[in-house]
N, C-alpha and C positions, 0 to 999 in steps of 0.2 A: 537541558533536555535529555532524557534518559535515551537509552537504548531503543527499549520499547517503543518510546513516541516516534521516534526515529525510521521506524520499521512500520509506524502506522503511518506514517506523512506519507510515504513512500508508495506506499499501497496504497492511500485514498487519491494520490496525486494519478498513479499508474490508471488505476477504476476511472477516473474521473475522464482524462487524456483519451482513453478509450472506449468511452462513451457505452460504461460496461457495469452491471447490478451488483450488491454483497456479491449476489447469490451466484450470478456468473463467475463471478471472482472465484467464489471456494471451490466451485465446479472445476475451475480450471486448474486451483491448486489442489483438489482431491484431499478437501478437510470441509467438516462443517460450516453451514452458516454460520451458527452461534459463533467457533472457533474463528471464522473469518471477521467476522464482526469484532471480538477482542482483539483479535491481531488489530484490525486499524484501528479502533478508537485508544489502543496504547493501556489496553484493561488488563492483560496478561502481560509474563514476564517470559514468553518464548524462548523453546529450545533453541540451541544451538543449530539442528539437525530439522527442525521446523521452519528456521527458517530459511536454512541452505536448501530445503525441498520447496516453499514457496517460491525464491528467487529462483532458481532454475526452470520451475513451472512458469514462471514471468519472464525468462532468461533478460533478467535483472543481475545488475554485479554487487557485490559488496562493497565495491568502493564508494557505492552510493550514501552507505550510510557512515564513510568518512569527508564528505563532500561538505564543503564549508559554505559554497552557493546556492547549498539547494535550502530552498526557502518555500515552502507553502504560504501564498497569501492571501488574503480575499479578491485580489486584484487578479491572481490564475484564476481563481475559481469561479469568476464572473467571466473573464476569456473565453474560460472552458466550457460554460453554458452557452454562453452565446455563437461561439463555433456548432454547438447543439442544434442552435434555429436554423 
């Protein structure tokens, strides 16, 4: 898994947990939809310094994206919904 994918799990995981839109998303990181949307689907190859400004806007750590149990599955993401209802 690259970098980038890495940076999007992360952020669709965080959006999701949170019970929170793209759109609020980039709001809160002060970058575009569009831009927020590449970041998580893993469609751009983000800066350095984009994505130290995203994680801190999420005060999110880096070690996240050396974490070896972090796992995105359909299994959180059904969790995730249904803590929704």
């Amino acid at each position: 898994m690259t970098a980038s994918h890495r940076v999007g799990r992360i952020l669709r995981r965080y959006r999701l947990e949170h019970h929170l839109s793209q759109e609020a998303m980039a709001g809160l990181c002060e970058i575009s939809t569009r831009h927020y949307c590449d970041l998580e689907n893993g469609c751009t190859n983000p800066k350095l310094d984009t994505v130290e400004r995203v994680f801190d806007a999420l005060h999110l750590s880096f070690c996240l994206l050396d974490r070896p149990d972090f796992h995105w599955t359909e299994d959180a993401k059904v969790k995730s919904k249904s803590r929704k209802n």
